[in-house]
N, CA, C and O of each residue as an XYZ file, in Angstrom:
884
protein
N     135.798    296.733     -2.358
C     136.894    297.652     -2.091
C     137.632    297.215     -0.841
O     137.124    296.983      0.256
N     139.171    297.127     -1.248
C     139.843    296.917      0.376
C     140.759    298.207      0.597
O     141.500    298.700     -0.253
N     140.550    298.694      2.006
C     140.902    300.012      2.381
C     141.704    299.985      3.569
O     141.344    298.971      4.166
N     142.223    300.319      3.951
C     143.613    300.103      4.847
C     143.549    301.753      5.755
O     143.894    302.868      5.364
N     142.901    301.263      7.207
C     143.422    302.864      7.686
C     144.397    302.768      8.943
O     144.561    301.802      9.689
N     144.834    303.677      8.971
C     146.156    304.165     10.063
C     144.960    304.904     11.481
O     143.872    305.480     11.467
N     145.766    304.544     12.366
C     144.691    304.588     13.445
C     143.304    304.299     13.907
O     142.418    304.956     14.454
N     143.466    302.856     13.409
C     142.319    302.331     13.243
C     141.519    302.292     15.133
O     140.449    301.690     15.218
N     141.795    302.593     15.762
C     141.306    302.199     16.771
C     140.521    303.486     17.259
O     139.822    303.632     18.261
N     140.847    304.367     16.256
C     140.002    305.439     17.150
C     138.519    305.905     16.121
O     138.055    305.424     15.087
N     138.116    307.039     16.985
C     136.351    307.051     17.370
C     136.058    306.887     15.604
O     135.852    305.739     15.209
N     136.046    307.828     14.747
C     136.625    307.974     13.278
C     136.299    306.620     12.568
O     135.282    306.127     12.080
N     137.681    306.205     12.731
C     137.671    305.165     12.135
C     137.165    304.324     12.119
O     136.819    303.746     11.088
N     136.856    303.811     13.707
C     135.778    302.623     13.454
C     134.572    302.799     13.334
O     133.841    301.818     13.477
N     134.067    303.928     13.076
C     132.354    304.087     12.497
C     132.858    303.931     10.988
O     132.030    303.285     10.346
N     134.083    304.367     10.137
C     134.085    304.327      8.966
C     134.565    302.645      8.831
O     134.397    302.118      7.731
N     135.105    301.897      9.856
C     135.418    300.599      9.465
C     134.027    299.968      9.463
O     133.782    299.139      8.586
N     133.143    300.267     10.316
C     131.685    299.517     10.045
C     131.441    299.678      9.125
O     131.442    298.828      8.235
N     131.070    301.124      8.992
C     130.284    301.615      7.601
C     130.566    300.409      6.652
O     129.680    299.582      6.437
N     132.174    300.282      5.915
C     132.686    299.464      5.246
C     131.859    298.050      5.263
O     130.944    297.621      4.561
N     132.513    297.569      6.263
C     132.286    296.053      6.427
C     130.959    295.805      6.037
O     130.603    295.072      5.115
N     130.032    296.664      7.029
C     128.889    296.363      6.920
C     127.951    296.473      5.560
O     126.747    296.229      5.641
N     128.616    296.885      4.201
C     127.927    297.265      2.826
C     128.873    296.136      2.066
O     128.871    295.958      0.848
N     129.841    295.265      3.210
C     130.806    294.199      2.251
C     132.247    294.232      2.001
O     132.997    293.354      1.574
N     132.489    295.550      2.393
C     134.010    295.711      1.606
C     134.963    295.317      2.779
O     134.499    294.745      3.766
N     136.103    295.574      2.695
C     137.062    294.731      3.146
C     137.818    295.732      3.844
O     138.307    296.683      3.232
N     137.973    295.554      5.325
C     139.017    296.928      6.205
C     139.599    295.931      6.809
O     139.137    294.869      7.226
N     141.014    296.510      6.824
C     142.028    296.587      7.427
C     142.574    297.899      8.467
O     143.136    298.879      7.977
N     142.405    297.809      9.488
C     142.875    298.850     10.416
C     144.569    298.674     10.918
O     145.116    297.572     10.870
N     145.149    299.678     11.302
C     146.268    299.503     11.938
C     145.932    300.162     13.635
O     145.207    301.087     13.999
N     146.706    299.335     14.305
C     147.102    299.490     15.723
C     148.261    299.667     16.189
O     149.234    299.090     15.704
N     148.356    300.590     17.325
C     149.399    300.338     18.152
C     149.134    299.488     19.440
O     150.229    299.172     19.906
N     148.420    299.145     19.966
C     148.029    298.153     20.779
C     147.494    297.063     20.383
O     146.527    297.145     19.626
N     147.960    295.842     20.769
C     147.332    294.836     20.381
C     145.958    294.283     20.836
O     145.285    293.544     20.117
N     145.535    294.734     22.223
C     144.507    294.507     22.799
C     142.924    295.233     22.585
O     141.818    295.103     23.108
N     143.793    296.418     21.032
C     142.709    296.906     20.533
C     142.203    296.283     19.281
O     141.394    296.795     18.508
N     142.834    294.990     19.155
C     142.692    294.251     17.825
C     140.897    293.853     17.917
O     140.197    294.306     17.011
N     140.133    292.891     19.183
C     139.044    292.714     19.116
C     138.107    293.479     18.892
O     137.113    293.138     18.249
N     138.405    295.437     19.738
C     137.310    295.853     19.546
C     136.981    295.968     17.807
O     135.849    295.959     17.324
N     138.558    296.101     16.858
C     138.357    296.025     15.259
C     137.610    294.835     14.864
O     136.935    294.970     13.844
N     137.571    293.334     15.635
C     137.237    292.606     14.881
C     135.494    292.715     14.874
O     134.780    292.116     14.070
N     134.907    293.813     16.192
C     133.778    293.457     16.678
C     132.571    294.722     15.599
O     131.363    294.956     15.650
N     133.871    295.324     14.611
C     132.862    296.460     13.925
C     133.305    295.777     12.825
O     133.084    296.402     11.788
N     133.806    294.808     12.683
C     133.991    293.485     11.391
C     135.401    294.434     10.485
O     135.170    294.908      9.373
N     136.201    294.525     10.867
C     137.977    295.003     10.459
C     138.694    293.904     10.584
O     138.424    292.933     11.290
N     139.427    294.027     10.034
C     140.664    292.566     10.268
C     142.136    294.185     11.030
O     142.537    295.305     10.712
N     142.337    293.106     12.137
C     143.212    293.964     12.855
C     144.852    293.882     12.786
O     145.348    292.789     13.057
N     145.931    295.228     12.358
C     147.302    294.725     12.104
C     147.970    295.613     12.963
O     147.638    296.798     12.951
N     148.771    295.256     13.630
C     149.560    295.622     14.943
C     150.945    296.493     14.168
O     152.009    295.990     13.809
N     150.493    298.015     14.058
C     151.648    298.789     13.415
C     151.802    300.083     14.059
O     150.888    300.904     13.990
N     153.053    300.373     14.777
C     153.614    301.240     15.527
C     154.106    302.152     13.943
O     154.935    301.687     13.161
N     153.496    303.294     13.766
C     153.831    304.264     12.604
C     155.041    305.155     13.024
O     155.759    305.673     12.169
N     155.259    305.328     14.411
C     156.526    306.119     15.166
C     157.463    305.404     14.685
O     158.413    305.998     14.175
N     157.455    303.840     14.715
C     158.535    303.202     14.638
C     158.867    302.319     13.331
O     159.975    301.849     13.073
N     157.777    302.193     12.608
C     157.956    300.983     11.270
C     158.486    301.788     10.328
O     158.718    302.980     10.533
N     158.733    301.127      9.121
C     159.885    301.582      8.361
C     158.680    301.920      6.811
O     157.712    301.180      6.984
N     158.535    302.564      5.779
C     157.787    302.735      4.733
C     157.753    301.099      4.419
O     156.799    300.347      4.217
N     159.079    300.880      4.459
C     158.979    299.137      3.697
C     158.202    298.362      4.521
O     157.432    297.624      3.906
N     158.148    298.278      6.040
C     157.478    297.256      6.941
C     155.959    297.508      6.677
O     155.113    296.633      6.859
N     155.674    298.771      6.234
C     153.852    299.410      6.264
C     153.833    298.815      5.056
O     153.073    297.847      5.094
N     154.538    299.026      3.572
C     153.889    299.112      2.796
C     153.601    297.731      2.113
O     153.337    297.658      0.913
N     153.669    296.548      3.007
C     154.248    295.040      3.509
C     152.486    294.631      3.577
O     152.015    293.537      3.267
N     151.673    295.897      4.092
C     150.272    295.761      4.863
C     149.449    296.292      4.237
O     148.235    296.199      4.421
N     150.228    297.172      3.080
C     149.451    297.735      2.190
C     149.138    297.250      0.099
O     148.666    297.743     -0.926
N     149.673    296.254      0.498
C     149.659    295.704     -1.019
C     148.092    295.192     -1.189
O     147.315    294.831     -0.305
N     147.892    295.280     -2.589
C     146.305    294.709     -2.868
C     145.464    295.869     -2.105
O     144.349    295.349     -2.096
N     145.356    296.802     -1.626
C     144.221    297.668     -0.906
C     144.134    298.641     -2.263
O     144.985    298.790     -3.140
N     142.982    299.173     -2.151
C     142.222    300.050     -3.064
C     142.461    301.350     -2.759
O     142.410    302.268     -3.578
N     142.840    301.510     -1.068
C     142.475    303.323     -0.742
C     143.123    302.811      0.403
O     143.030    301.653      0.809
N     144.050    304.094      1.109
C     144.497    303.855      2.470
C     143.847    305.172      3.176
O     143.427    305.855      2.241
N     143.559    305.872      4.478
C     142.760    306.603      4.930
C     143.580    306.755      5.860
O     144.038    305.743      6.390
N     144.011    308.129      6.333
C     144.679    308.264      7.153
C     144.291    308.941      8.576
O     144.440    310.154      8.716
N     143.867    308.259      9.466
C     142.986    308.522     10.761
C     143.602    308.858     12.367
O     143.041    309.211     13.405
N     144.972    308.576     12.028
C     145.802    308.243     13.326
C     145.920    309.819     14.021
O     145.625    310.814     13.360
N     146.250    309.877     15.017
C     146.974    311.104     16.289
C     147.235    311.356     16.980
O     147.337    310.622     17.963
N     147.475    312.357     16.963
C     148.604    311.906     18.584
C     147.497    311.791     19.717
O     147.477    310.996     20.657
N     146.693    312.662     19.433
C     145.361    312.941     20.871
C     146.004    314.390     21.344
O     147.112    314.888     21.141
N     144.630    314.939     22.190
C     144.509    315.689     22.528
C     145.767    316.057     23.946
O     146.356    317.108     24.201
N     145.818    314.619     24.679
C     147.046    315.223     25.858
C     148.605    314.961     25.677
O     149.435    315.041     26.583
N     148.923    314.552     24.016
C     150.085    314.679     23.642
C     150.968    316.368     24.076
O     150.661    317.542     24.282
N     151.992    315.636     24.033
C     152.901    317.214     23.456
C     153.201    317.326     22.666
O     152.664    316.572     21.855
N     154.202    318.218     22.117
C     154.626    319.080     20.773
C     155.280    318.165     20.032
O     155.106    318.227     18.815
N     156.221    317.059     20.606
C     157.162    316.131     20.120
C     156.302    315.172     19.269
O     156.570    315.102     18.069
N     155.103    314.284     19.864
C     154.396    313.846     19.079
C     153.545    314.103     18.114
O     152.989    313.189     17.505
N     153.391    315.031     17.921
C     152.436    316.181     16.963
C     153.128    315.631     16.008
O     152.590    314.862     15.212
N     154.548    315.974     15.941
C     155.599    316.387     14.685
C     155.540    314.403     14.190
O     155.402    313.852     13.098
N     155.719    313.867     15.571
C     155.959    312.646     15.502
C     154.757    311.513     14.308
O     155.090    310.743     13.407
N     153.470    311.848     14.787
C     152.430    311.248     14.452
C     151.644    312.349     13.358
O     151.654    312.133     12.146
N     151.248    313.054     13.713
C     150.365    314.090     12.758
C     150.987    314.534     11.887
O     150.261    315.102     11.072
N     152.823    314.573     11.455
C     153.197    314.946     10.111
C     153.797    314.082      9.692
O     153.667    313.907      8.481
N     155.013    312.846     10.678
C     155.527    312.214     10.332
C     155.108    310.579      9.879
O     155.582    309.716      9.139
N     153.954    310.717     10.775
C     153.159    309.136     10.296
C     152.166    309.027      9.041
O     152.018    308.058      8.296
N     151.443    310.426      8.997
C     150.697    310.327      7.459
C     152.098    310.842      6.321
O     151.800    310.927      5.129
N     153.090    311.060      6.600
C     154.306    311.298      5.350
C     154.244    309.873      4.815
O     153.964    309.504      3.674
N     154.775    308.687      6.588
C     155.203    307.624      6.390
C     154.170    306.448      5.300
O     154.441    305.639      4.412
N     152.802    306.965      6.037
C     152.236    305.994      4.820
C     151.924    306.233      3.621
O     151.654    305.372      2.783
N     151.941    307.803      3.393
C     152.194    308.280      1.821
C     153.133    307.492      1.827
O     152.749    306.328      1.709
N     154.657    307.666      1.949
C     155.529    306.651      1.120
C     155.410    305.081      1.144
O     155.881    304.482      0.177
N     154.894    304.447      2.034
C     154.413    303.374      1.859
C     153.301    302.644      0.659
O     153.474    301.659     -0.058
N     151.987    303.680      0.803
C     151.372    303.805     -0.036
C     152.133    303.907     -1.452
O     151.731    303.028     -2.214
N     153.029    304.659     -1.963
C     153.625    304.738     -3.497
C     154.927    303.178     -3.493
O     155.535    302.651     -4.425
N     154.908    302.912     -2.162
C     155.697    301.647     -2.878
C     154.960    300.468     -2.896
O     155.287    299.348     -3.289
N     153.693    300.964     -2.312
C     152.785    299.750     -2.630
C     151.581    299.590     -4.213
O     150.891    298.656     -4.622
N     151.817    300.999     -4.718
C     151.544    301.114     -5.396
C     149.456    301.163     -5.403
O     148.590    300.688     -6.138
N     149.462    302.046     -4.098
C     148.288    301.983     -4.155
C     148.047    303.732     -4.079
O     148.760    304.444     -3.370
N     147.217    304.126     -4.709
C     147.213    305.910     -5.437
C     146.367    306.469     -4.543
O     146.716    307.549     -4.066
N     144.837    305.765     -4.033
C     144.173    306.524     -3.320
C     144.380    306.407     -2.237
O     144.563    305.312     -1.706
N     144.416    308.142     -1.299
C     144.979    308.566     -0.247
C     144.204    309.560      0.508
O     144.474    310.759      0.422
N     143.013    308.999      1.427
C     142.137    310.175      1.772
C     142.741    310.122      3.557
O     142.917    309.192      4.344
N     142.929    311.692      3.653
C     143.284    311.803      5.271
C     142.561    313.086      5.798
O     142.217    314.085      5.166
N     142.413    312.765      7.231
C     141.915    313.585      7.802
C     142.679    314.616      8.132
O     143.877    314.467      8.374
N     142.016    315.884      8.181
C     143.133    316.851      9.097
C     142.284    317.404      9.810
O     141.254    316.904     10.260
N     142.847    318.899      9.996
C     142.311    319.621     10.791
C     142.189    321.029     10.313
O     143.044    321.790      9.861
N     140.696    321.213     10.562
C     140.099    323.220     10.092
C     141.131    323.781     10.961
O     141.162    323.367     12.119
N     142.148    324.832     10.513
C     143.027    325.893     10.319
C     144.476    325.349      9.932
O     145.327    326.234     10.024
N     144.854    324.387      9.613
C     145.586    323.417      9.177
C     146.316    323.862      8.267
O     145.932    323.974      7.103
N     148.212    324.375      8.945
C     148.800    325.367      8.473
C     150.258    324.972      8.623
O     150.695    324.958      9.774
N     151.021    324.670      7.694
C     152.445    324.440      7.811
C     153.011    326.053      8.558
O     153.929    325.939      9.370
N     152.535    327.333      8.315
C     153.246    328.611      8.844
C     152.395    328.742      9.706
O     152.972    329.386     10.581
N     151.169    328.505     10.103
C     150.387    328.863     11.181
C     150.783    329.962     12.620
O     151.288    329.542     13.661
N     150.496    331.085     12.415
C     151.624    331.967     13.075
C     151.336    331.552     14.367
O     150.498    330.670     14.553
N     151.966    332.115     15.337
C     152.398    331.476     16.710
C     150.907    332.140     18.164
O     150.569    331.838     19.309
N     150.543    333.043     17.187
C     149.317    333.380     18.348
C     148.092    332.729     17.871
O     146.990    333.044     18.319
N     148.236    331.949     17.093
C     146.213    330.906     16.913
C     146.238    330.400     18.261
O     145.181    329.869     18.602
N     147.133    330.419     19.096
C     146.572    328.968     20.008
C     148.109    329.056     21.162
O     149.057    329.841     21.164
N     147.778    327.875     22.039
C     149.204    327.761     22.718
C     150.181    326.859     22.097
O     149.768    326.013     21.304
N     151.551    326.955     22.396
C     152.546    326.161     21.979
C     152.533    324.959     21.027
O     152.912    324.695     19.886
N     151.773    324.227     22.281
C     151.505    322.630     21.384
C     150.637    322.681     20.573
O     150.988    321.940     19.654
N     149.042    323.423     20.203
C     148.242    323.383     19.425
C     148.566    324.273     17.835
O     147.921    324.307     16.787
N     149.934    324.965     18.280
C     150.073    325.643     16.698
C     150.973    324.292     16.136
O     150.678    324.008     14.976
N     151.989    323.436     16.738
C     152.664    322.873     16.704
C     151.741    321.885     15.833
O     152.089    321.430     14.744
N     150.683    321.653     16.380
C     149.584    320.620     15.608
C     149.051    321.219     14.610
O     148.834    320.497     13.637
N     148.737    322.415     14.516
C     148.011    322.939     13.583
C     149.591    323.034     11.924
O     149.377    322.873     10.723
N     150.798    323.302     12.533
C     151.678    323.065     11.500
C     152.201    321.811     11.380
O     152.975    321.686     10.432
N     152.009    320.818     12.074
C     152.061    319.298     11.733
C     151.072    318.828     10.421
O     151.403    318.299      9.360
N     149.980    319.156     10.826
C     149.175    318.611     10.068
C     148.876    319.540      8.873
O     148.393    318.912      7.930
N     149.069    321.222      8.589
C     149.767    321.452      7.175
C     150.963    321.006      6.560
O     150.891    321.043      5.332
N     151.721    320.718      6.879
C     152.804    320.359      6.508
C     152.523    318.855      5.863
O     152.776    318.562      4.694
N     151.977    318.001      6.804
C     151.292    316.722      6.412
C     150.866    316.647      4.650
O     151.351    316.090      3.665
N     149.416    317.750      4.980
C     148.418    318.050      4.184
C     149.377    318.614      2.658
O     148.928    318.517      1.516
N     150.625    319.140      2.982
C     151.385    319.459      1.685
C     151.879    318.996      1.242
O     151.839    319.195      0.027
N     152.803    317.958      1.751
C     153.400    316.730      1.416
C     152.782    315.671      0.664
O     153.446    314.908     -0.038
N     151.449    315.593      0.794
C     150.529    314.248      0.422
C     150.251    314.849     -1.071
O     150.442    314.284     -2.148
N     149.605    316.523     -0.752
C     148.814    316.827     -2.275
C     150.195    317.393     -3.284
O     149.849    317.910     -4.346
N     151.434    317.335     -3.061
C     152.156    317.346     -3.988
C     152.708    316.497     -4.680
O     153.667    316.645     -5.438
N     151.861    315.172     -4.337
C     152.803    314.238     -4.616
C     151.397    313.097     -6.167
O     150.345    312.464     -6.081
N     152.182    313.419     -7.079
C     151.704    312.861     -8.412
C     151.202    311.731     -8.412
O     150.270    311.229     -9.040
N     152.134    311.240     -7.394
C     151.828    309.526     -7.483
C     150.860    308.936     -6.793
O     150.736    307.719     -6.655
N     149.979    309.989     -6.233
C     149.063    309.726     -5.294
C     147.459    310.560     -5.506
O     147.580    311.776     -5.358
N     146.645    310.301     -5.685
C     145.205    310.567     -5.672
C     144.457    310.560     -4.724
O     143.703    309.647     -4.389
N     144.676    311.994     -4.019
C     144.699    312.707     -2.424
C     143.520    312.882     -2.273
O     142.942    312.363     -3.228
N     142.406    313.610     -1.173
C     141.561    314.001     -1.054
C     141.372    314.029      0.556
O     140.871    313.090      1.175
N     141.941    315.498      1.287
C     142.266    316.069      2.693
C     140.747    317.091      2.924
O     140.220    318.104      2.465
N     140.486    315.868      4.107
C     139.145    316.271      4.730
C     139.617    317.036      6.351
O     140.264    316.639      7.320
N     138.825    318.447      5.964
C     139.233    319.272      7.375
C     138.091    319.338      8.016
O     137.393    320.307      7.715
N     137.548    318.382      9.058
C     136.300    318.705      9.875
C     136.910    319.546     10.706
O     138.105    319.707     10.955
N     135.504    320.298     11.290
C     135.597    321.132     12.278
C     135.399    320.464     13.688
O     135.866    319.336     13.849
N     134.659    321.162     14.841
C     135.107    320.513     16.485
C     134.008    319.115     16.498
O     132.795    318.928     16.400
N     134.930    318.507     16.635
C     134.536    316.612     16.751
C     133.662    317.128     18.105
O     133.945    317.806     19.093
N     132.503    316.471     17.639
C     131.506    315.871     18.524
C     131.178    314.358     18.740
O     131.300    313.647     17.742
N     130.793    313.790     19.865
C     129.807    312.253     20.082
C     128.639    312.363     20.046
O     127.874    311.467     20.403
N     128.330    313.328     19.668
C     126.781    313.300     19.020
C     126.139    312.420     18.155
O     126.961    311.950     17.368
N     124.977    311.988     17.966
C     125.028    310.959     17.000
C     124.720    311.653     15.533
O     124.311    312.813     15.588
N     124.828    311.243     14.633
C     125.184    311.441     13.007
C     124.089    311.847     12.566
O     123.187    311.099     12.945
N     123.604    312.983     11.716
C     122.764    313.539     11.151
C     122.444    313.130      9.312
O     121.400    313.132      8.659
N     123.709    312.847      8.987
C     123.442    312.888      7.893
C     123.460    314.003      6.923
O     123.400    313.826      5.706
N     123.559    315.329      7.583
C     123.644    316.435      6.859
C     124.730    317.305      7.190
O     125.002    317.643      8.342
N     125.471    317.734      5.957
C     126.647    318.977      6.289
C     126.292    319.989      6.147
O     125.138    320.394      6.004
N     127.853    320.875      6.184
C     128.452    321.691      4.757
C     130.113    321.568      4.603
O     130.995    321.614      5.460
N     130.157    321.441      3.555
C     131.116    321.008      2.495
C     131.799    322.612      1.916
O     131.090    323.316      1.197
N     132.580    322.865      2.133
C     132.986    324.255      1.382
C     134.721    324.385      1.693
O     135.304    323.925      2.675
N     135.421    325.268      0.374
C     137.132    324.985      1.075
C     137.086    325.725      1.895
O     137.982    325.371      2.661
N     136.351    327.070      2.521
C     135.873    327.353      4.170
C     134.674    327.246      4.252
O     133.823    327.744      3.516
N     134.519    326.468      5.319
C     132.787    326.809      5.960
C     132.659    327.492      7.180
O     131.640    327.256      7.828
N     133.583    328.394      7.688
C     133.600    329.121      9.093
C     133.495    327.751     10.352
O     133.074    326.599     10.253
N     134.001    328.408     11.332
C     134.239    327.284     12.592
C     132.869    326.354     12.869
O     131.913    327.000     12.439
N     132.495    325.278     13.340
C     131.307    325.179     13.748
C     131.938    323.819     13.893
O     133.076    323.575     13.493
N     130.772    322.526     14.763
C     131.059    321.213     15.443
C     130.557    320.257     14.213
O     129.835    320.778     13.363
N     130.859    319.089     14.105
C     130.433    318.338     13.430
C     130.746    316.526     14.116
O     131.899    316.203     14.399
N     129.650    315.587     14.286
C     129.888    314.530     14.694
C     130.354    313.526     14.269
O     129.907    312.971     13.266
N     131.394    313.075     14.982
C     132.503    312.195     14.281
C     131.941    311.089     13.774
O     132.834    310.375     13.318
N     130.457    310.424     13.587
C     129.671    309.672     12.667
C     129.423    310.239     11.559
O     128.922    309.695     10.576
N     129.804    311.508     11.673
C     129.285    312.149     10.472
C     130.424    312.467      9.749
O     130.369    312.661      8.535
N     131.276    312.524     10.277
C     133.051    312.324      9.465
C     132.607    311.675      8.845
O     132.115    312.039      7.777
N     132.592    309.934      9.434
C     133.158    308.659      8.991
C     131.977    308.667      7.672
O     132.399    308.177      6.624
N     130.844    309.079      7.665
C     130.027    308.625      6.575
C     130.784    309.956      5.362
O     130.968    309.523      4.224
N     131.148    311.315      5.587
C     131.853    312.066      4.329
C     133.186    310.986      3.940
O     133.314    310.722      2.744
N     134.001    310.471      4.752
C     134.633    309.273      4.369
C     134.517    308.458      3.304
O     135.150    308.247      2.270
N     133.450    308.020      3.875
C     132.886    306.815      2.806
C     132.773    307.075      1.739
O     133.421    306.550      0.833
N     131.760    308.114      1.576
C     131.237    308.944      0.155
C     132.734    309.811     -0.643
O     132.642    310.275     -1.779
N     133.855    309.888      0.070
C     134.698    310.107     -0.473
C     135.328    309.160     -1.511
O     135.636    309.351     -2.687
N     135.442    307.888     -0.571
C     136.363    306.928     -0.953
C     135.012    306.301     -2.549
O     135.467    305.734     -3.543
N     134.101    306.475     -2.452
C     133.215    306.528     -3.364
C     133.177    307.411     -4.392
O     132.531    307.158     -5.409
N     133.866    308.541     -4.235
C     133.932    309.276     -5.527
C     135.108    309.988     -5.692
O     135.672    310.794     -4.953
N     135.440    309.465     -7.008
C     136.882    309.400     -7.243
C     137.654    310.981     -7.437
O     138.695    311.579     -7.164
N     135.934    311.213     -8.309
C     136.227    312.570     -8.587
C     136.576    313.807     -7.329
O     136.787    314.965     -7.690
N     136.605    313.469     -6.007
C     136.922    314.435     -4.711
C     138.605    314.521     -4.825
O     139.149    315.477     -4.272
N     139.548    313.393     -5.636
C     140.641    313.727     -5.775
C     141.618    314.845     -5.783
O     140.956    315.844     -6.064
N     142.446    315.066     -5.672
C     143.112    316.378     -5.737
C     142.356    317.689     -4.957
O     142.715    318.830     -5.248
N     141.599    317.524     -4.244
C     140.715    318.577     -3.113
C     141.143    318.554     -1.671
O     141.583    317.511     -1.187
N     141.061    319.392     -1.133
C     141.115    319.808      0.109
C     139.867    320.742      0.464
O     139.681    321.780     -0.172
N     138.804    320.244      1.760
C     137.748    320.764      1.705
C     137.516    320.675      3.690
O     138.096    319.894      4.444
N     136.541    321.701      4.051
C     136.524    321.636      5.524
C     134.782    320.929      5.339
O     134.122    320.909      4.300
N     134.436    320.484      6.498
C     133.402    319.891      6.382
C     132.647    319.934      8.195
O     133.198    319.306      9.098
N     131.563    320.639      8.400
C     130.615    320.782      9.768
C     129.495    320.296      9.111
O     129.393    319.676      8.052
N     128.365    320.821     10.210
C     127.086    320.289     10.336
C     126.874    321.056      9.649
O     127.489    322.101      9.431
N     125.339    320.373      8.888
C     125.113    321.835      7.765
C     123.640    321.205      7.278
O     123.254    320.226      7.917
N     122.965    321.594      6.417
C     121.597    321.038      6.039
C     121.632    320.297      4.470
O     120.584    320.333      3.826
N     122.694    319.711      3.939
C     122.852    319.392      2.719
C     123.200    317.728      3.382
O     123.879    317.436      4.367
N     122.547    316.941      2.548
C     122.661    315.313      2.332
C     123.863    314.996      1.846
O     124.102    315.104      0.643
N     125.089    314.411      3.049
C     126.037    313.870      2.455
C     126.611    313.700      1.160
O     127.674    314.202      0.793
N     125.856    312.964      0.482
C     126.214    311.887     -0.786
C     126.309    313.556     -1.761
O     127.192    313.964     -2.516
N     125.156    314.118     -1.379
C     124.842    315.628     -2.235
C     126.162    316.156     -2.118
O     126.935    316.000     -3.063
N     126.571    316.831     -0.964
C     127.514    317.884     -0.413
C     128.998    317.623     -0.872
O     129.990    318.353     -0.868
N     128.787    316.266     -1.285
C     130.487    314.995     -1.546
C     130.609    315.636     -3.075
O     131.632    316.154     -3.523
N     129.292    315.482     -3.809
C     129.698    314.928     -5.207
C     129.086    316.448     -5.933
O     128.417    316.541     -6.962
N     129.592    317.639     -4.966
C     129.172    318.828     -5.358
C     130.240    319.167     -6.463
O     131.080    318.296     -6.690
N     130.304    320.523     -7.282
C     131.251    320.728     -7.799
C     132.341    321.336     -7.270
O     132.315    322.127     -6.327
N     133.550    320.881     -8.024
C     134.801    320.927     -7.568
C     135.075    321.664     -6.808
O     134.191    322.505     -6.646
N     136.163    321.824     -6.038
C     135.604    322.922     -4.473
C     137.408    323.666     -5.192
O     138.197    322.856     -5.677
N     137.778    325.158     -5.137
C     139.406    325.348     -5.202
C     139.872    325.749     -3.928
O     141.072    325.951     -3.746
């Protein structure tokens, strides 16, 4: 399998670019820095220098031909403002959906975020965090309406550096709770492994159910 993710340089992704490499398959990460190309080459990624603020669907989807699955990992971060929210968290996973359909590649698994709300009313949070929280619904609506694409929007709950358990819960709510971003990258995997998670949107924490189990449960609405 060759898999192509957007923000390849962060925590996420490169446990899911090992994962990859390391069982054989073939990653491609994108960057906005070039000097983050080695740490990709050192979890075995082949590294491509792509500013998503600024490239065009045609320049991405240039990087995306021949890939199996693109994964959408990128963000603004936590000490962005409101401008980049809109910028990166709705406008860069739009951009490689359309890239993705002119590359003609269907599978499209992205991350979001538990409360993840195009109307998200204005008291969840302060300014910039509803701003994110309707970036990334809006994102999340754009991708699963779109035919030409074989979606599957993973909402973990509060990212931890904890190390990886191996066990969730999987549910379209599972109430607030932390989950470790090793433990993303392996529901990742097991995503991009089963085809059947398509067309779902599901939140995902720590929980006492075996990955591979919790992935290939029945259909979640």
């Amino acid at each position: 399998m060759h898999v192509v993710i957007a923000g390849g340089h962060g925590k996420i992704a490169m446990s899911l670019e090992r994962l990859l490499s390391q069982r054989g398959d073939t990653v491609t990460g994108f960057v906005r820095n070039p000097a983050h190309s080695s740490d990709l080459e050192r979890v075995g990624a082949d590294a491509v220098v792509v500013d998503l603020e600024e490239a065009s669907a045609d320049d991405v989807a240039t990087h995306l031909r021949g890939a199996d699955a693109v994964v959408f990992a990128a963000g603004a971060g936590p000490g962005s403002g409101a401008a980049r929210k809109e910028t990166v968290d709705r406008n860069a996973a739009i951009l490689l959906a359309d890239a993705a359909e002119q590359a003609g590649v269907r599978r499209y698994v992205m991350i979001s975020s538990m409360g993840a709300d195009a109307d998200a009313p204005d008291d969840v949070g302060d300014p910039v965090f509803v701003t994110y929280l309707r970036a990334k619904g809006a994102a999340d609506d754009n991708i699963r309406s779109r035919d030409t694409l074989d979606a599957t929007i993973v909402r973990p709950g509060l990212l931890t550096d904890d190390p990886g358990t191996g066990l969730v819960t999987i549910a379209t709510e599972t109430g607030r709770a932390s989950i470790p971003r090793e433990d993303v990258a392996a529901v990742l995997l097991a995503v991009l492994d089963t085809p059947e998670t398509a067309g779902q949107t599901f939140e995902v924490i720590s929980g006492d159910t075996a990955i591979a189990q919790a992935v290939n449960a029945p259909t979640r609405t």
